[in-house]
N, C-alpha and C positions, 0 to 999 in steps of 0.2 A: 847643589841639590839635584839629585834624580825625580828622575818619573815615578819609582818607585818610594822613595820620602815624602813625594807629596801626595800621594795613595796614602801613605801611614799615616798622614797625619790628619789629612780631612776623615779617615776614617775615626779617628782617636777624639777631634774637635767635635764631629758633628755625629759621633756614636751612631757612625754607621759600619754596616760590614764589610772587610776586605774587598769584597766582589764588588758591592754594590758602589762603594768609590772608586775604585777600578773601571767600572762602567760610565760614573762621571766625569773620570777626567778624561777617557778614551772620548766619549763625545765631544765634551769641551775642544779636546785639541783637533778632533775630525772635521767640528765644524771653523775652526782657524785655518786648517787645511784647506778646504773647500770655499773658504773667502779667498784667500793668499790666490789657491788655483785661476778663480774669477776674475783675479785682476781689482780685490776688494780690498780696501783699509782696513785693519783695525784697531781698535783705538780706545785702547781702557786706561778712562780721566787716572789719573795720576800715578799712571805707571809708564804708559808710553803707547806708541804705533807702529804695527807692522805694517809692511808696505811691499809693492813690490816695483824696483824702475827696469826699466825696460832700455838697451842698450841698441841703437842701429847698427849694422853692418858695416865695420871699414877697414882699411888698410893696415897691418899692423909688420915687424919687423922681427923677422928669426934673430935672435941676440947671437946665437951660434953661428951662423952662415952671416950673416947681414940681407938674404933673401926676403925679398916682400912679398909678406902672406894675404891670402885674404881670413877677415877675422870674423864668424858669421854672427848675426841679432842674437844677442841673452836677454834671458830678464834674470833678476837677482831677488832674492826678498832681503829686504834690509828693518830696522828698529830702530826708530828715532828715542829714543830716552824723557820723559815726562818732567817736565818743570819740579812738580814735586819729588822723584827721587831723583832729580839731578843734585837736588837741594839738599835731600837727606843723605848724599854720596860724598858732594866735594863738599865739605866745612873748610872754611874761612879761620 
């Protein structure tokens, strides 16, 4: 699903107008941005959390040369998956 399908369809659900859910989900996802950026969780009960880890600085190895690099700090965002649609994903 696009950015654009879930425009269509909250407009469609909640009969509103293109723009005006265009402006909803533009927020919605500005302010996940701006937690994410913060170094914030987020975490909507039964779907999951975003997150983001944070990697230290170390030593890492050219595969091509076998030269040892240095590898500098990232941080990553990552999505842990919710108990509930872990549940409604993997059936037994």
């Amino acid at each position: 699903m696009k950015k654009s399908d879930v425009i269509s369809e909250l407009s469609r659900e909640l009969n509103l107008s293109q723009k005006k859910a265009n402006e909803v989900v533009d927020f919605i996802f500005e302010k996940m941005r701006e937690a994410i950026e913060n170094n914030n969780r987020i975490e909507i009960r039964g779907f999951g959390t975003f997150y983001v880890k944070s990697y230290k600085p170390r030593k890492g190895r050219n595969p091509k040369t076998g030269e040892i690099v240095s590898v500098p700090p990232k941080r990553l965002p990552f999505f842990k998956m919710g108990k509930e649609l872990k549940k409604s994903l993997i059936k037994e």
